[in-house]
LUMNUDREN-282532 format. One record per residue (C-alpha): residue in one letter; x, y, z. Coordinates in steps of 0.2 Angstrom, whole numbers, plus 5000, padded with zeros to 4 digits. Each point is the difference from the previous one (the first is absolute). Layout:
AXYZ/...
This chain:
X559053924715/X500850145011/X498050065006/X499949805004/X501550015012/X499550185004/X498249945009/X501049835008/X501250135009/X498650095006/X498849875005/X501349935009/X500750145009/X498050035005/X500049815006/X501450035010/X499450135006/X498449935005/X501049885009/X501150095011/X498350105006/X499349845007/X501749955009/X500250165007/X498149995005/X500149855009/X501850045008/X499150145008/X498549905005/X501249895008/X501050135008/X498350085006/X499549845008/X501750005010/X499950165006/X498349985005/X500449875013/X500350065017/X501249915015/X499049915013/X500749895013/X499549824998/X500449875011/X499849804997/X499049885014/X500549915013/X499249865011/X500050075019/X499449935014/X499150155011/X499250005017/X498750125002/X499150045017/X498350045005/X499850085016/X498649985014/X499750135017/X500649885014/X499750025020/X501649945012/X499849895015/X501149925010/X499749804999/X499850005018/X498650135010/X499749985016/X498550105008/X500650055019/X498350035010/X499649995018/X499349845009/X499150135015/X499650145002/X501150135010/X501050164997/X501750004991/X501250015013/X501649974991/X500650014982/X501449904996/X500550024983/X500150144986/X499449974982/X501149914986/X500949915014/X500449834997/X499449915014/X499949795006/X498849895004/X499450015018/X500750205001/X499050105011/X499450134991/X498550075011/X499650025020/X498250025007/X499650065014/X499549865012/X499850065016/X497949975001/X500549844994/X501349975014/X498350045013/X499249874992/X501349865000/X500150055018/X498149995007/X500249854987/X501349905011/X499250035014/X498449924996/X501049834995/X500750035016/X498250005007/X499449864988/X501449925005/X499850005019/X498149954999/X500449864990/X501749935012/X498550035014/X498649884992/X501349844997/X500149945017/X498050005002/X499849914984/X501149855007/X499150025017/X498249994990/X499550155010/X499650094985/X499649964983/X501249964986/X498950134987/X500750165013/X501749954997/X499949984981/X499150185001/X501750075009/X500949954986/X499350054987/X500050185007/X501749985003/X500449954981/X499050164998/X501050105009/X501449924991/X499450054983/X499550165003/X501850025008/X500949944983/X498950104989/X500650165008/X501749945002/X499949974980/X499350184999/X501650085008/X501149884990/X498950064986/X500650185004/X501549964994/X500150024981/X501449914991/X500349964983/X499549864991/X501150014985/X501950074995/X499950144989/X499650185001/X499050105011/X498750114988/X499150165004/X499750005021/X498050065001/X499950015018/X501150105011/X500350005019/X498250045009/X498949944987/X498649865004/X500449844989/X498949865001/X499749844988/X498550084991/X501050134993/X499850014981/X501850054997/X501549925006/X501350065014/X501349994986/X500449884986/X501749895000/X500449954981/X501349874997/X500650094985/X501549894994/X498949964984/X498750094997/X498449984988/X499550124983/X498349974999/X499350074983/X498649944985/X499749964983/X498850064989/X499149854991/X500850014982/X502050025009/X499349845011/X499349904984/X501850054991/X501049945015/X498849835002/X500449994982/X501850024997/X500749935015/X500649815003/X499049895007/X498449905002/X499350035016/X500150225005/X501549945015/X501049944986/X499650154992/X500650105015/X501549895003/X500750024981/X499650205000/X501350134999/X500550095016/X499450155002/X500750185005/X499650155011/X499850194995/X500050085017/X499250135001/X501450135000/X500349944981/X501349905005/X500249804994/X499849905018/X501849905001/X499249845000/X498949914989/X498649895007/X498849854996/X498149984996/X499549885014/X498149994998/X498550094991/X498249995005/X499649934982/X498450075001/X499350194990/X499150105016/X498550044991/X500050195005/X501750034995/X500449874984/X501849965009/X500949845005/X500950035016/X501849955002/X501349995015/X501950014996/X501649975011/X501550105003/X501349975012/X500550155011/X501849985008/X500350215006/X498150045002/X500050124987/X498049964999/X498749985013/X498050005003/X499250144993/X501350024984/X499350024981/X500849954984/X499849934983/X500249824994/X500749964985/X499549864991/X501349934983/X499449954985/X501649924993/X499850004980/X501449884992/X500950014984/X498450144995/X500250124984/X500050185009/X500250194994/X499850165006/X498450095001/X500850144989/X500349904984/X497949955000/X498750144994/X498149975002/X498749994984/X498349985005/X500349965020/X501349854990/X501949995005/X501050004985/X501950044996/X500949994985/X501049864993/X501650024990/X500249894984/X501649944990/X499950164987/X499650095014/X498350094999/X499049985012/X498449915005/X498750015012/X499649865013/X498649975013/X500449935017/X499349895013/X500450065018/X500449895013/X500650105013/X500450195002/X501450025012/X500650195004/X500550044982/X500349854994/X498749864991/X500049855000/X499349914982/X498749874996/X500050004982/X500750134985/X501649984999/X501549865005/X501649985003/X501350064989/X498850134993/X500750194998/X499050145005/X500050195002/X500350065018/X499350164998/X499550124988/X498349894997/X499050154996/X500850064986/X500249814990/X498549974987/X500049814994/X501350004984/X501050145006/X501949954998/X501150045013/X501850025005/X500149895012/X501350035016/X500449835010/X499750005018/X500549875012/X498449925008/X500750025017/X500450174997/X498350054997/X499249925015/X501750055011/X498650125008/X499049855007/X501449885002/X499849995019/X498249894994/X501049874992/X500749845006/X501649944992/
């Protein structure tokens, strides 16, 4: 009886034995697991709405150019002006020298004078009948002759007289003092530009124009123009032109040799800080509302694919492919592959396998696109 009692104490002590190994075993698989997950920041989505910009080379012209050129021919006797000053309509801004033109005029009059005399000579022998009627009709039309001749020259010298045909500003002078000007000349005097708006012409490449044609209100392309965004103007210093202008027309046609669309904006010009001749950058929104949006540093690629890693309830981590919608300085814009409400990883990508458990650290979603908060609109 006591060996009986002898073997239950030992089996039992073995037993227990037995079982306090495969506690421990699994406390320390348990407390290998929790030291084995590693702190990364994780933040939870939000709906944004982001304006993204796409910018286009543009050319600046004031919205009113007005070629000066002579009407004769003649030396540059006089300038008035100086360039970039603003100048009215009817200014005098060039003087040619007329004094060949004054000789003219002058042998001119004095052949009315003569026309005129033959013809007050011939009216009394017409109403005596001594001679015939034709002669007189003859004397005046030289005298109407002379009389034309007399008022071309007489336009000639007026013509002299160069004046502007606009307000604005007075653009590069390309003849001086002693130069011969005449009305064949290929290049202008000088240019005056009303410049109180002025013009950003720029294009489209097709795809941008099919996107725009596509996503913008309306059913005929002026609705689409009047419903789109205004637009804004990098100068070309860097700096973000003061006001914003609107698309008022597009040549809605590709030009075959280079695949664009042509496009004219507007943009008012109250202290002249543009003028003929300047350069800059449109920039076209592209106004995403309520959009999912994360940075570029919580994505990796696999395989040319755009993945990032999700977090889940027991917090391991999985792995989830995107669609793209836009890529906007660092930040994306998503399609498809994740929602609302989801939590991700923000950075650390590359060192997360699917499973891994992690020790999550809670970021405010503003905080970590406070980077690129200036793209968001509230």
């Amino acid at each position: 009886m006591k060996n009986i009692n002898y073997k239950l104490v030992i089996i039992s002590s073995a037993l227990l034995l037995v079982l306090a190994s495969c506690g421990n075993k699994e406390a320390n698989q348990t407390a290998s697991a929790q030291t084995t997950a590693l702190p990364f920041p994780v933040a939870q989505l939000e709906n944004k709405t982001v304006t993204g910009y796409k910018e286009y080379p543009a050319n600046i012209e004031g919205v009113v150019n007005s070629d000066v050129r002579a009407k004769t021919s003649g030396y540059i006797q006089k300038v008035y002006v100086d360039e970039g000053q603003k100048v009215q309509k009817g200014q005098v801004l060039f003087k040619l020298e007329t004094q060949s033109l004054n000789e003219d005029a002058g042998a001119a009059k004095a052949r009315i004078n003569v026309a005129q005399v033959e013809v007050d000579k011939l009216i009394p022998l017409v109403e005596k009948n001594i001679i015939s009627a034709v002669q007189l009709e003859t004397a005046k039309a030289n005298l109407a002759q002379a009389k034309a001749n007399y008022s071309s020259i007489v336009a000639n010298i007026d013509y002299a007289t160069v004046k502007s045909s606009v307000n604005g500003y007075v653009g590069a002078i390309n003849f001086r003092e002693g130069s011969l000007v005449s009305p064949n000349d290929a290049t202008p005097l000088t240019v005056v530009s009303d410049i109180q708006q002025v013009y950003a012409f720029f294009t489209m490449n097709e795809a941008d124009y099919l996107d725009f044609l596509q996503h913008t209100e309306g059913k005929s392309l002026d609705e689409k123009i009047a419903n789109f965004p205004e637009v804004n103007l990098v100068m070309a210093n860097g700096g973000m032109y003061s006001e914003t202008g609107k698309i008022q027309t597009s040549s809605a046609q590709i030009n075959p040799n280079t695949g664009t669309v042509s496009f004219r904006a507007i943009f008012k010009n109250p202290n002249q800080l543009l003028t003929n001749g300047n350069s800059g950058k449109i920039q076209v929104p592209t106004v995403y509302e309520n959009a999912i949006v994360i940075p570029q540093e919580s994505t990796f690629e696999q395989q040319g694919r755009v993945m990032l890693f999700k977090v889940a309830n027991d917090n391991t981590v999985s792995s989830s492919l995107l669609t793209i919608k836009d890529n906007i300085n660092n930040l994306y814009v998503v399609e498809t592959g994740i929602k609302k409400g989801d939590r991700i990883v923000v950075t650390g990508a590359n060192k997360l396998q699917d499973g891994m458990p992690i020790l999550p650290q809670e970021k405010p979603f503003d905080s970590v696109i406070k980077p690129i908060e200036v793209l968001f609109k509230n």
